[in-house]
TIZA-746261 format. One record per atom (N, C-alpha, C): x, y, z. Coordinates in steps of 0.02 Angstrom, whole numbers, padded with zeros to 5 digits, always signed. Atoms other than C-alpha are relative to their C-alpha. Layout:
<drenpas>
XYZ/...
</drenpas>
This chain:
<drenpas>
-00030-00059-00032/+05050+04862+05912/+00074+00004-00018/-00084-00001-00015/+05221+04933+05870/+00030+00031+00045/-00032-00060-00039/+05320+05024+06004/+00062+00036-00028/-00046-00050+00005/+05405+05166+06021/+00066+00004+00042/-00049-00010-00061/+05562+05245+06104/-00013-00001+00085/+00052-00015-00078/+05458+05259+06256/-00005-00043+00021/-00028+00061-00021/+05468+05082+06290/+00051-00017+00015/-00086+00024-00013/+05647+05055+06333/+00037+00044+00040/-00041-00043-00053/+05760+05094+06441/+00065+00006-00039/-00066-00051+00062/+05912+05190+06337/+00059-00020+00042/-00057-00021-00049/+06048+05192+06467/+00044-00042-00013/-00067+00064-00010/+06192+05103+06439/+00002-00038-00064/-00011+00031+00039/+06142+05043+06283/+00018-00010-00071/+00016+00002+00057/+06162+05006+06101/-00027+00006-00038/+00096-00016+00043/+06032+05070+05979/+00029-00012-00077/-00029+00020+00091/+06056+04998+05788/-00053+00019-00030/+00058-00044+00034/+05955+05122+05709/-00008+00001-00079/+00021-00012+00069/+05894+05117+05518/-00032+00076-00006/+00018-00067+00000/+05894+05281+05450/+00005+00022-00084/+00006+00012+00092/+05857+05345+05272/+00029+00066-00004/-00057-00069+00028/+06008+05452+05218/+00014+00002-00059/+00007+00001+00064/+05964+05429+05053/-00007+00073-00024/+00022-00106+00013/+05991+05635+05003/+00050+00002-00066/-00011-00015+00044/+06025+05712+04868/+00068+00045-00016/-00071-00019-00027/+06210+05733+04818/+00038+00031-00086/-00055-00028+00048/+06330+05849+04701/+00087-00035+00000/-00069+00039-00018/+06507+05740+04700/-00025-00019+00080/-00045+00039-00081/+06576+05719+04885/-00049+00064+00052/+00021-00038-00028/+06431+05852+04938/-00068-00001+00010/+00029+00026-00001/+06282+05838+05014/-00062+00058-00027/+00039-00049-00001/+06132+05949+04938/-00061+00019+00030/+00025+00003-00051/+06013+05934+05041/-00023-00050+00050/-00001+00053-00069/+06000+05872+05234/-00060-00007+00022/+00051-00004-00004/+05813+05875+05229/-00019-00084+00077/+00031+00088-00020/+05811+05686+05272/+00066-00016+00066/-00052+00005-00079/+05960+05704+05413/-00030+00025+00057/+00021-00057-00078/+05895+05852+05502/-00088-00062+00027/+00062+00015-00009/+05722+05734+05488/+00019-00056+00066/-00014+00060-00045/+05808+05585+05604/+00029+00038+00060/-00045-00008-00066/+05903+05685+05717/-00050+00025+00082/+00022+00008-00045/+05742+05694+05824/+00027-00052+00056/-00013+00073-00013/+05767+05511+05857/+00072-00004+00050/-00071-00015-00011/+05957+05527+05867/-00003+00021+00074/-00020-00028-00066/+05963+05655+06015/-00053-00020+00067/+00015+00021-00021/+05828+05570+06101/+00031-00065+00058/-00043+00047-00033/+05942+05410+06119/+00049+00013+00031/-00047-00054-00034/+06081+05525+06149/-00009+00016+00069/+00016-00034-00079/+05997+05614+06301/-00017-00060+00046/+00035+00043-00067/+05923+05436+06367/+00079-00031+00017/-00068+00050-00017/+06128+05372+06392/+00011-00054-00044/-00024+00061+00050/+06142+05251+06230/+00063+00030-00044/-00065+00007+00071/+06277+05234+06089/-00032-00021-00048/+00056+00000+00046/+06199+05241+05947/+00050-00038-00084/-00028+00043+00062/+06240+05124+05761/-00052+00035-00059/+00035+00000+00071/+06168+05193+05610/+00025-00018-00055/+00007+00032+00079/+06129+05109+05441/-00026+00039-00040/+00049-00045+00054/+06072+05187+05275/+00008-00027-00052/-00040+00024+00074/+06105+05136+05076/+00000+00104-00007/-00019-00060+00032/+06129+05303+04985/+00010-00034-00080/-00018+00030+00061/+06095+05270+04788/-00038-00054-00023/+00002+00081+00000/+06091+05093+04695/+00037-00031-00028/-00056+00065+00039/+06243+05002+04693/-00008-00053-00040/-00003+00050+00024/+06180+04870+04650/+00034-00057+00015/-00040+00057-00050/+06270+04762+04783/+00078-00014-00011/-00068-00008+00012/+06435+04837+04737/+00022+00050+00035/-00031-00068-00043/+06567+04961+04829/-00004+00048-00066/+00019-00033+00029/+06522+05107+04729/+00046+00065+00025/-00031-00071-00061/+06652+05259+04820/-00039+00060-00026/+00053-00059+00001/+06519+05392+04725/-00048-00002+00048/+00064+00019-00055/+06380+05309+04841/+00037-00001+00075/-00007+00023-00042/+06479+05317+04973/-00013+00052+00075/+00037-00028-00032/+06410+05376+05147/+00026+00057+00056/-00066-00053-00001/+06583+05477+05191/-00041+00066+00018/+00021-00054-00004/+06500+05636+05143/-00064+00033+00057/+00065+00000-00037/+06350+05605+05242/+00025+00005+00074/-00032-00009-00053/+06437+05576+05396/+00008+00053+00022/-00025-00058-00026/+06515+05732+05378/-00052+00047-00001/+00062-00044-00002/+06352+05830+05365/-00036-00003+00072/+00030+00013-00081/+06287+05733+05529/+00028+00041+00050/-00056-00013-00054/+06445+05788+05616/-00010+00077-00003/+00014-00058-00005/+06425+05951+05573/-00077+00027+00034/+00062-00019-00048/+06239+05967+05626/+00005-00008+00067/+00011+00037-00076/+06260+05865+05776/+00073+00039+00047/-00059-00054-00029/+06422+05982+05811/+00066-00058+00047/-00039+00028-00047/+06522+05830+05860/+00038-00076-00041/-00029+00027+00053/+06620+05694+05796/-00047-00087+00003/+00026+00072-00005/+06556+05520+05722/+00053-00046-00033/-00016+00065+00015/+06626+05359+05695/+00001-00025-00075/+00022+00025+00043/+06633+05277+05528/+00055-00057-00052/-00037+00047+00011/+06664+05114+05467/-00019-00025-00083/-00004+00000+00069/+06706+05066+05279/-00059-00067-00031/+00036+00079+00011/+06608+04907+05289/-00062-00040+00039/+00067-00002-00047/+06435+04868+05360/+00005-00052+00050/-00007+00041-00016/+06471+04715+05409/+00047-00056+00022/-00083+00005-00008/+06656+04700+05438/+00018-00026+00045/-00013-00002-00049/+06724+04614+05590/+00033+00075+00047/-00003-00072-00038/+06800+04791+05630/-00050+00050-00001/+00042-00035-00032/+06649+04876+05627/-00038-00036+00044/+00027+00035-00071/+06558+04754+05751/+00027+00020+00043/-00055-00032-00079/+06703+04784+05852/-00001+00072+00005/+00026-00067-00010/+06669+04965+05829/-00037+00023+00066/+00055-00004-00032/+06501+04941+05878/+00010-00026+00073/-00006+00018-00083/+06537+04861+06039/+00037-00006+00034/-00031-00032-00051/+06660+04948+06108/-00020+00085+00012/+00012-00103+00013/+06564+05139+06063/-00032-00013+00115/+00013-00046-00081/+06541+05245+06244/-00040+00022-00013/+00062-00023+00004/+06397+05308+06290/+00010+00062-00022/+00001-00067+00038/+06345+05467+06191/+00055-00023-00075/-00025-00031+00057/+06436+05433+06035/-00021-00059-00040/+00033+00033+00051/+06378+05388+05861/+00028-00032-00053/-00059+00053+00043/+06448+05238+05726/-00056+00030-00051/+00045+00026+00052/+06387+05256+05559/+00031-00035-00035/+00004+00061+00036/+06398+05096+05442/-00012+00050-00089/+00003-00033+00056/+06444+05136+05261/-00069-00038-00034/+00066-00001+00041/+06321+05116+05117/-00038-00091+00003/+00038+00072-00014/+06196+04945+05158/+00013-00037-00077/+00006+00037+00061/+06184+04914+04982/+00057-00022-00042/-00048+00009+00036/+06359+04889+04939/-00008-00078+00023/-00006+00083+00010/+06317+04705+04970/-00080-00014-00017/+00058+00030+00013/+06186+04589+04894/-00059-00005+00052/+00039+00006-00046/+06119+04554+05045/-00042+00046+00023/+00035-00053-00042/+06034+04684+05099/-00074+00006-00053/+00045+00014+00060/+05927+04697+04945/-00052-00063+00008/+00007+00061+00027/+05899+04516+04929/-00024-00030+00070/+00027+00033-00077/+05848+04525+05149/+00029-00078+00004/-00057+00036-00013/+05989+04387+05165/+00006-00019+00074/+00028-00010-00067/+05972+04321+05341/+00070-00013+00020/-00066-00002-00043/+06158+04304+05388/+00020+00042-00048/-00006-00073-00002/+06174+04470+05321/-00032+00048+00058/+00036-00031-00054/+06036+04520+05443/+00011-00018+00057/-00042+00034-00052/+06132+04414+05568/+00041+00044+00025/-00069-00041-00019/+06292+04509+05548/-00023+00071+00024/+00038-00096-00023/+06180+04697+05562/-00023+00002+00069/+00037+00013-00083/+06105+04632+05738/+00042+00023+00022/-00076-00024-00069/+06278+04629+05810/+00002+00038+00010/-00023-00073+00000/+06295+04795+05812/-00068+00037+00061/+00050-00043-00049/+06152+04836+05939/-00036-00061+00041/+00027+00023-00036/+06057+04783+06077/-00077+00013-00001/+00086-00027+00015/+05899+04885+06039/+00002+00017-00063/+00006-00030+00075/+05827+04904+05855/-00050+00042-00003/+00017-00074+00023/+05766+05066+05795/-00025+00025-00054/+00005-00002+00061/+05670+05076+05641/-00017+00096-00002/+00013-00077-00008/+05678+05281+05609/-00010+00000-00095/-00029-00015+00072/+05679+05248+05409/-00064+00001-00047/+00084+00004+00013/+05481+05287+05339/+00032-00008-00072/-00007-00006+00068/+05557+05310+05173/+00014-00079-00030/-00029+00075+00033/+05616+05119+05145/-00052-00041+00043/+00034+00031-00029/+05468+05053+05238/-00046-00058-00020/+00049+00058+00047/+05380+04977+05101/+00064-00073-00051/-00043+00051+00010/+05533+04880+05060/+00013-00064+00037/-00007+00050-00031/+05575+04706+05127/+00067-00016+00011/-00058-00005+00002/+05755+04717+05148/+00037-00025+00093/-00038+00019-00050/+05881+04664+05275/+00020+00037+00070/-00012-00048-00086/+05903+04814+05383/-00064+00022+00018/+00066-00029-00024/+05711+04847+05414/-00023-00065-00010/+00035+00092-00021/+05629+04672+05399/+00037-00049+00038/-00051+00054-00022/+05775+04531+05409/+00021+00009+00081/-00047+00006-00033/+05871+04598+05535/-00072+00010+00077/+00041+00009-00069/+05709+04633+05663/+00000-00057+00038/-00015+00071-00051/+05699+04448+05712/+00051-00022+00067/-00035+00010-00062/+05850+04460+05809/-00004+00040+00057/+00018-00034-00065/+05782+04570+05946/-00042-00007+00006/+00077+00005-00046/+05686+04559+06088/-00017+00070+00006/+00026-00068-00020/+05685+04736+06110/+00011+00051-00082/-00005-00044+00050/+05636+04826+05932/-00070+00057-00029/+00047-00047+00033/+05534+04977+05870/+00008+00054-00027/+00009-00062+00063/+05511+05137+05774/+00013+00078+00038/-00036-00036-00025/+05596+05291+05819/-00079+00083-00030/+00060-00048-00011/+05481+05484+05828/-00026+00002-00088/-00003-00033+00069/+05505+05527+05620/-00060-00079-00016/+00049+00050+00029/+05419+05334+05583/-00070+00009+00033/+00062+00014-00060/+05289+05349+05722/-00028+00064-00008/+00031-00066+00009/+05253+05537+05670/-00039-00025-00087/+00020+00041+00064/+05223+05477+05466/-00056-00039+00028/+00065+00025-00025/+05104+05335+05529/-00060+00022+00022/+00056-00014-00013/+04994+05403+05630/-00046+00064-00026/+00054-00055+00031/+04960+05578+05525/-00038-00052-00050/+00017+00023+00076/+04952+05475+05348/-00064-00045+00028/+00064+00037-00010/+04814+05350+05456/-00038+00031+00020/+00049-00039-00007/+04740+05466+05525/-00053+00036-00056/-00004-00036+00062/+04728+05561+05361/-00050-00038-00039/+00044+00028+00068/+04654+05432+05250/-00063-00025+00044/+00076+00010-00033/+04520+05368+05388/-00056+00062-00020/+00057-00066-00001/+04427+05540+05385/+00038+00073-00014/-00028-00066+00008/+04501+05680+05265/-00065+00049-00012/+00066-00046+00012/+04399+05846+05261/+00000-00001-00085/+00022-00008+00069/+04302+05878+05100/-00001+00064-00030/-00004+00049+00029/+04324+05918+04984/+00079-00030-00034/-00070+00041+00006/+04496+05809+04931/+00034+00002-00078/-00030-00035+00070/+04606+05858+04796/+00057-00024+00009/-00060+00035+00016/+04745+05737+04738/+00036+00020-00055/-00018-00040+00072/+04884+05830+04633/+00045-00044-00012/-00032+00056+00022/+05002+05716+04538/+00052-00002-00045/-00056-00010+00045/+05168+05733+04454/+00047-00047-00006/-00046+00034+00012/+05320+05687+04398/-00018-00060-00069/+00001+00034+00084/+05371+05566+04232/-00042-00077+00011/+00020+00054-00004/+05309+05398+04302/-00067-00021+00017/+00085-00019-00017/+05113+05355+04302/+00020-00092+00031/+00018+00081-00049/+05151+05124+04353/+00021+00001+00066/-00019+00007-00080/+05227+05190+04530/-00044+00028+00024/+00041-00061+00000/+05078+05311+04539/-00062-00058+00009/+00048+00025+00033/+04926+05173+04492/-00047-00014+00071/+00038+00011-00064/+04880+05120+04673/-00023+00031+00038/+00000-00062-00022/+04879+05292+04712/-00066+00031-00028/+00059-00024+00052/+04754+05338+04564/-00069-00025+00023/+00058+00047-00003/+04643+05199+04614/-00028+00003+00063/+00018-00022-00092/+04634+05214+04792/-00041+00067+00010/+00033-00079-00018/+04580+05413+04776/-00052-00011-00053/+00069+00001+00042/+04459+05366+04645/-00065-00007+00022/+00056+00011-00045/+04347+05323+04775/-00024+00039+00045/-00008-00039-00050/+04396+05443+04898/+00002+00085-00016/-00014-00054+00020/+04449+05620+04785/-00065+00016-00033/+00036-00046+00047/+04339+05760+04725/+00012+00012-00059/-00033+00000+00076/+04464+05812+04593/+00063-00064+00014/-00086+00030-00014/+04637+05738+04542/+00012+00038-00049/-00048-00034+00040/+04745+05838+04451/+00076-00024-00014/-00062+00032+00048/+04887+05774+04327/+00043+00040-00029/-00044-00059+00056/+05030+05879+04289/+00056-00025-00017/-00077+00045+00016/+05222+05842+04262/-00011-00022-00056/-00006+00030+00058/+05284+05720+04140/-00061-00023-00027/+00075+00052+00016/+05155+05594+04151/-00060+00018-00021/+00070-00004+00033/+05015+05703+04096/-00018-00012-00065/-00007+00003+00077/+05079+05686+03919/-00040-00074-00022/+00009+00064+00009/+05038+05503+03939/-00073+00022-00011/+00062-00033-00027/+04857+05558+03988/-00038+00023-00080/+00034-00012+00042/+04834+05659+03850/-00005+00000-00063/-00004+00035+00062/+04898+05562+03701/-00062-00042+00023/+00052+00070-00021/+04760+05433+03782/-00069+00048-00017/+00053-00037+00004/+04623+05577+03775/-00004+00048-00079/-00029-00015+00088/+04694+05598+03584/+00014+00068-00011/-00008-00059+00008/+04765+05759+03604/+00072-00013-00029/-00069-00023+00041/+04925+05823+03479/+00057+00015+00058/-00052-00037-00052/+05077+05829+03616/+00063+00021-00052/-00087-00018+00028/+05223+05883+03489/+00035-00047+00028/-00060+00059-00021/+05385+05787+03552/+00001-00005+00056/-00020+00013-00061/+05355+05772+03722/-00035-00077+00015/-00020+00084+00010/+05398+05609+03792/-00069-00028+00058/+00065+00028-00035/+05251+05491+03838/+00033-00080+00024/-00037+00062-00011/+05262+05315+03906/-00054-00037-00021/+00033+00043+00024/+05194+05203+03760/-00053-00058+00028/+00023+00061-00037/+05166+05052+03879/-00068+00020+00034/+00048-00019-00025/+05046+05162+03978/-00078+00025-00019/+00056-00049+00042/+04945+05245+03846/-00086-00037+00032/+00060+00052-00015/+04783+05102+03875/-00019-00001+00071/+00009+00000-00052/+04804+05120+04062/-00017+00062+00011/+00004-00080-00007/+04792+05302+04060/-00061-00001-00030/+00087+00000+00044/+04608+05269+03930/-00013-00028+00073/+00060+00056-00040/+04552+05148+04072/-00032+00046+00051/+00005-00065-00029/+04581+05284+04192/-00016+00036+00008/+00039-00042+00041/+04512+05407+04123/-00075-00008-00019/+00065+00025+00033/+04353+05315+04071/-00036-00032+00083/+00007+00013-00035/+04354+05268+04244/-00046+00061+00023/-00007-00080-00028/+04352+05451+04309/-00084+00026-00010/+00061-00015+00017/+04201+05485+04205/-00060-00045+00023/+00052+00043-00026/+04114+05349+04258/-00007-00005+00087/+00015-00015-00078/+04125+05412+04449/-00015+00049+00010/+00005-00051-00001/+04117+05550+04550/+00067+00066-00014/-00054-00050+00002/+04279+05629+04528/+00027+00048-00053/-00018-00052+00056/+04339+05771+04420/+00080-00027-00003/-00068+00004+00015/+04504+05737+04322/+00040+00061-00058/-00017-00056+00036/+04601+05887+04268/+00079-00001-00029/-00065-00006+00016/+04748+05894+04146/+00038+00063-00047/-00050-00070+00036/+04876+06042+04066/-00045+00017-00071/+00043-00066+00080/+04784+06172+03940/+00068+00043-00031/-00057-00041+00050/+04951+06243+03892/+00081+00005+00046/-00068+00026-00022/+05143+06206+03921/+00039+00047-00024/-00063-00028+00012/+05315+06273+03935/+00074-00057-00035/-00035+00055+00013/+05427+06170+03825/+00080+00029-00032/-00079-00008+00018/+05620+06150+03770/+00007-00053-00054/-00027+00046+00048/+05699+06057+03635/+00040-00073+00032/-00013+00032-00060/+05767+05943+03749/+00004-00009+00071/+00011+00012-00079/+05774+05895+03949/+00055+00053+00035/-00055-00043-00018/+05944+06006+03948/-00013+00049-00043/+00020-00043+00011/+05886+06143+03864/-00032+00046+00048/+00022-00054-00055/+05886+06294+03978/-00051+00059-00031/+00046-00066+00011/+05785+06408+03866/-00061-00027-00018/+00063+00044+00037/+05612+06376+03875/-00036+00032-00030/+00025+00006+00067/+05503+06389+03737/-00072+00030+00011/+00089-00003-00017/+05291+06462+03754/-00014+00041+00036/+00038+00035+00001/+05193+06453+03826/-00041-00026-00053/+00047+00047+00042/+05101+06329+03708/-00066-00039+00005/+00059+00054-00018/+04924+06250+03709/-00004-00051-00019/+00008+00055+00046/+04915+06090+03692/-00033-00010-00047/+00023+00025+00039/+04877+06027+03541/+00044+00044-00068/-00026-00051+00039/+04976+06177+03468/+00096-00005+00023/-00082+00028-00021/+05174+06093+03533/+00023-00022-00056/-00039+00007+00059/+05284+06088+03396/+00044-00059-00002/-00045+00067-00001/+05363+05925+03348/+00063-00004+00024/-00065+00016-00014/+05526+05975+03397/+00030+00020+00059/-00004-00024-00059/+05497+06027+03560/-00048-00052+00051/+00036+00057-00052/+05447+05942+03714/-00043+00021+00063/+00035-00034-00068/+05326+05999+03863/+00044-00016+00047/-00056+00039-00072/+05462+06020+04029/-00052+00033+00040/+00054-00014-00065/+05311+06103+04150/-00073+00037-00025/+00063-00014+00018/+05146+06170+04160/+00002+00081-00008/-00002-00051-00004/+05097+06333+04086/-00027+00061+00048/+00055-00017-00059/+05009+06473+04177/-00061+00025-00006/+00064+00023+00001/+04847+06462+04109/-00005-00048+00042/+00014+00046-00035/+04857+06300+04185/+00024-00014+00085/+00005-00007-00057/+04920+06348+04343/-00043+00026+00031/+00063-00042-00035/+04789+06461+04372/-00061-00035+00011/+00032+00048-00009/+04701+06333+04341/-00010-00050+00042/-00002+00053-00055/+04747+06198+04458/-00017+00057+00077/-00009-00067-00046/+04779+06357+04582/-00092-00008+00039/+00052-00014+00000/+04580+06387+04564/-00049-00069+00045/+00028+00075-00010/+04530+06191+04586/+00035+00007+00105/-00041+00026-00088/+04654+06180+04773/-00034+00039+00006/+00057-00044-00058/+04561+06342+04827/-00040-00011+00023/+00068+00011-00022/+04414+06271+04819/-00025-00071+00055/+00012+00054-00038/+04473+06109+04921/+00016+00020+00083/-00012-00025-00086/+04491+06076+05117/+00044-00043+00011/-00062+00045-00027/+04616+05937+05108/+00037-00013-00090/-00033+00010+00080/+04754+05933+04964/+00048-00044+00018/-00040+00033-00005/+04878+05783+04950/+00037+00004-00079/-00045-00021+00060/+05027+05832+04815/+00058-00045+00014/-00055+00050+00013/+05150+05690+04745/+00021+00016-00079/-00025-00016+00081/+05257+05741+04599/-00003+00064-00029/+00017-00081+00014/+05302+05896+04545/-00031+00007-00085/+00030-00017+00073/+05239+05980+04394/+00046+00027-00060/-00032+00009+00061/+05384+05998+04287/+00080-00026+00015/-00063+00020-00017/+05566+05983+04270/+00027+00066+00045/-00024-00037-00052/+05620+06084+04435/+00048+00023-00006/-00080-00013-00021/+05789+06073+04453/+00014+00061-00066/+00000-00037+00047/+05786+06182+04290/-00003+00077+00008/+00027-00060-00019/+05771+06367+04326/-00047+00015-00057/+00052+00018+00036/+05672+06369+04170/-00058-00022-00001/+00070+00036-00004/+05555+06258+04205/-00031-00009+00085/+00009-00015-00087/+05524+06294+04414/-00062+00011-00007/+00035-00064-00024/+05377+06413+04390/-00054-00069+00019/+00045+00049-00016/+05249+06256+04384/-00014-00022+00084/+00012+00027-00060/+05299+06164+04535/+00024+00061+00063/-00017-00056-00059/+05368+06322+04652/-00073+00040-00004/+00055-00045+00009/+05200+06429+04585/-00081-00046+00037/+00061+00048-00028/+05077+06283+04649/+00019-00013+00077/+00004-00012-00073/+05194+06270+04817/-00032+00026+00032/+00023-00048-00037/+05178+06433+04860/-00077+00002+00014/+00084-00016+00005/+04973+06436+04831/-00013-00064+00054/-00007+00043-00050/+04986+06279+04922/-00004+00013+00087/-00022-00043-00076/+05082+06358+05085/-00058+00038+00005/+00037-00056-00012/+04962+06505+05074/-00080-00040+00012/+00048+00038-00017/+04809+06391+05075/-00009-00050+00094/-00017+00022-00069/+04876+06305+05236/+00006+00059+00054/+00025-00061-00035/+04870+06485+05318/-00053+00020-00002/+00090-00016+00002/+04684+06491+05273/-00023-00066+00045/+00037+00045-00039/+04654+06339+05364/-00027-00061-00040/+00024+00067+00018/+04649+06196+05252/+00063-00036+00000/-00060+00047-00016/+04781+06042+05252/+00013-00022-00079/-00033+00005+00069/+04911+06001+05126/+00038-00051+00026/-00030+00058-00011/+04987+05842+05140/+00057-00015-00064/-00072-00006+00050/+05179+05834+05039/+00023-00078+00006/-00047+00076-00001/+05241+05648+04988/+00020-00005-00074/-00031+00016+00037/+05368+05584+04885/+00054+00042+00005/-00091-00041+00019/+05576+05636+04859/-00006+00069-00026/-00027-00065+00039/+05560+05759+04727/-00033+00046+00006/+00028-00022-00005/+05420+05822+04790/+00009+00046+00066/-00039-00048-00053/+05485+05861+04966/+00048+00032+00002/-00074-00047+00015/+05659+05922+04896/-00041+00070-00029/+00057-00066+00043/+05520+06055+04779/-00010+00046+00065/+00016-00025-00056/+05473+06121+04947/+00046+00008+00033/-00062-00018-00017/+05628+06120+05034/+00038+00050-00017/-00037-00044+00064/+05706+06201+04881/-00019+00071+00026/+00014-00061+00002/+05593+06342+04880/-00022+00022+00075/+00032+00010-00096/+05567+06343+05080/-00055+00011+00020/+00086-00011-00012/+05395+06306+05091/-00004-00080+00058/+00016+00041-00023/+05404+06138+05185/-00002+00005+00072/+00036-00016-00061/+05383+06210+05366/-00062+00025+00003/+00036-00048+00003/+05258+06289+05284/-00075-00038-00020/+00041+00045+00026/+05142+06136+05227/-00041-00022+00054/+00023+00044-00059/+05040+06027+05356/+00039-00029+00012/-00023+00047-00014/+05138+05891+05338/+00035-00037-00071/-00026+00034+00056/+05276+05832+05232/+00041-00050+00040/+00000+00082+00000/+05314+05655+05208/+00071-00035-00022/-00030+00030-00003/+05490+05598+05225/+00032-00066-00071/+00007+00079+00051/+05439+05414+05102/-00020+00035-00067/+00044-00014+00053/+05412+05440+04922/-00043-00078+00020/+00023+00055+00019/+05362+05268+04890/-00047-00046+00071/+00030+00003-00088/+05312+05231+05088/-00061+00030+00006/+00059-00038-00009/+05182+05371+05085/-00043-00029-00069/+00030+00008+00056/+05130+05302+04922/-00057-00047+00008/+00037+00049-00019/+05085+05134+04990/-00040-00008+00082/+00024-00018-00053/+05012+05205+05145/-00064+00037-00019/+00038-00048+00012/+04913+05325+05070/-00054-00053-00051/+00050+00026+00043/+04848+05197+04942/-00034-00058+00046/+00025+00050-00052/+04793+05082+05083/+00032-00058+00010/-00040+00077+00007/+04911+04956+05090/+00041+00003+00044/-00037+00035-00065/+05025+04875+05225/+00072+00023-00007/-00049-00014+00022/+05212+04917+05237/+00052-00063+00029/-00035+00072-00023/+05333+04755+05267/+00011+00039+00064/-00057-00020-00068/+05453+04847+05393/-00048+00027+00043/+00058-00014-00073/+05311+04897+05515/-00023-00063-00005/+00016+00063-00029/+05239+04722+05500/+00040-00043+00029/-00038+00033-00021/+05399+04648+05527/+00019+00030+00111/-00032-00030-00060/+05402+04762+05711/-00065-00022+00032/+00067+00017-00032/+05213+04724+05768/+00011-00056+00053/-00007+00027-00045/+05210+04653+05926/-00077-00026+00028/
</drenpas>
């Protein structure tokens, strides 16, 4: 059993909350507060019960260095502005002056702790690193789904030192859909799959192989896919190492029940910065000097056709290069059909970063069932597997 806020009595006290303010940033600006506005359930919770509240985050990967681009400055000031009030913030996580911060804050007001990862420790779950993070609270607060599958110092290490620790509404909301979810999804189940990386993806593949009707492969990684299924991609970039895992895959697919569907024709550029795009092209017909950046719309209509026909869709990875205005139509054109499917009455389940910023972006993510906070969290949740920082809270 882990508990919740609902166990504790707030009043008077300290709350050393882990919170994943890992967002996506232009310089000294924050672009979107997707993953702020997502904690400040939590936040005004402790707020209203009479605590003083400590939050932690990394932002980035230093690499266990002060980094002042990574630094959590900007973030602050985004909180302060939502929360309409002023916060605290100390240069050093673990500083004797931020302890002393921490335990002299008044009730109602909030410390945040610069970037975790500007020291080894945290990384490396360091236990007098996770020593020094205790101090700072009396009650621990895991609110951070996105770093859950990590083993790190401010969500594993540092639990030990409380008697009184658990998981704030945003972790305890994640959990129980995503278990709910994979015990008994309606049929039939349609796993869509993007983005450039297929070895963070594999447990994901394997897990729904048992469980999915279709799966559908778009983004980078389909290239991988369908050099493996010996198709001509022109210059778009595959990942060699994978090619044999992507046959196994594949040979798998056929040898079950599941349908595996990949891109009939692409939108490509001469490079990743190349704003003018190029096609549509069918595969096999991509010109060497061009590269596939999203899916065409033959093949949206295509995938489009496949989700209609499901009752539960789970989408990780978008389907091309987004951020691109060029290359959008893929992953915004499969949102939207998405959203609009979730107004007919079937469920759409949103995990992973770039996948919830895709939705955000184009403001479809109120508009989903349920989007998912964790890339990598929902990954190993969804593929059936355990997450440290909730085992480290089980009581």
């Amino acid at each position: 059993m882990i508990r919740t806020l609902k166990a504790f009595d707030l009043k008077g006290k300290n709350i050393l909350m882990r919170v994943d303010f890992n967002v996506p940033m232009e310089g000294e600006k924050v672009t979107n507060n997707f993953r702020i506005k997502a904690a400040m359930p939590t936040i005004n919770t402790c707020l209203d019960g009479g605590a003083a509240i400590v939050l932690m985050s990394h932002l980035g990967r230093p690499d266990g260095e002060v980094d002042p681009t990574l630094s959590l400055i900007p973030v602050g000031e985004e909180l302060a502005g939502l929360m309409e009030m002023p916060i605290k913030f100390s240069e050093d996580c673990v500083s004797n002056d931020a302890i002393d911060t921490s335990l002299s804050l008044k009730t109602g007001e909030i410390h945040l702790l610069e970037n975790l990862r500007f020291h080894p420790g945290e990384k490396n779950n360091d236990p007098t690193f996770s020593s020094r993070l205790a101090r700072h609270g009396q009650i621990y607060i895991n609110d951070a789904f996105g770093t859950a599958h990590r083993a790190h110092a401010s969500n594993v290490g540092v639990a030990s030192h409380f008697k009184h620790a658990g998981i704030g509404w945003l972790v305890d909301k994640e959990i129980n859909f995503l278990d709910r979810f994979i015990q008994k999804p309606n049929r039939p189940l349609t796993l869509i799959l993007g983005g450039a990386k297929i070895g963070s993806k594999l447990g994901l593949i394997h897990h729904f192989m048992e469980k999915a009707d279709n799966i559908i492969i778009g983004g980078g990684m389909a290239f991988t896919f369908l050099k493996a299924r010996g198709k001509e991609i022109g210059g778009s970039l595959i990942d060699d190492a994978m090619v044999s895992t992507a046959k196994n895959i594949l040979n798998l697919a056929r040898n079950s029940q599941v349908k595996l569907y990949l891109p009939e024709d692409v939108l490509c550029g001469k490079s990743l910065d190349d704003n003018e795009p190029k096609g549509p092209f069918l595969i096999n017909d991509i010109p060497n000097n061009l590269m596939g950046l999203d899916i065409g719309p033959e093949t949206i209509t295509k995938f489009n056709k496949i989700i209609s026909s499901s009752e539960t869709v789970v989408w990780n990875g978008p389907m091309g290069v987004f951020e691109r205005k060029g290359y959008s139509r893929g992953t915004r054109d499969i949102g939207i059909h998405l959203a609009n499917c979730v107004e007919n009455g079937q469920k759409v389940i949103v995990g992973g970063g770039d996948t919830s910023a895709a939705t955000e972006k184009y403001g479809l993510s109120q508009l989903m069932t349920h989007v998912s906070t964790g890339g990598g969290s929902s990954l190993e949740l969804l593929s059936g597997n355990h997450l440290p920082a909730m085992k480290a809270l089980e009581i």
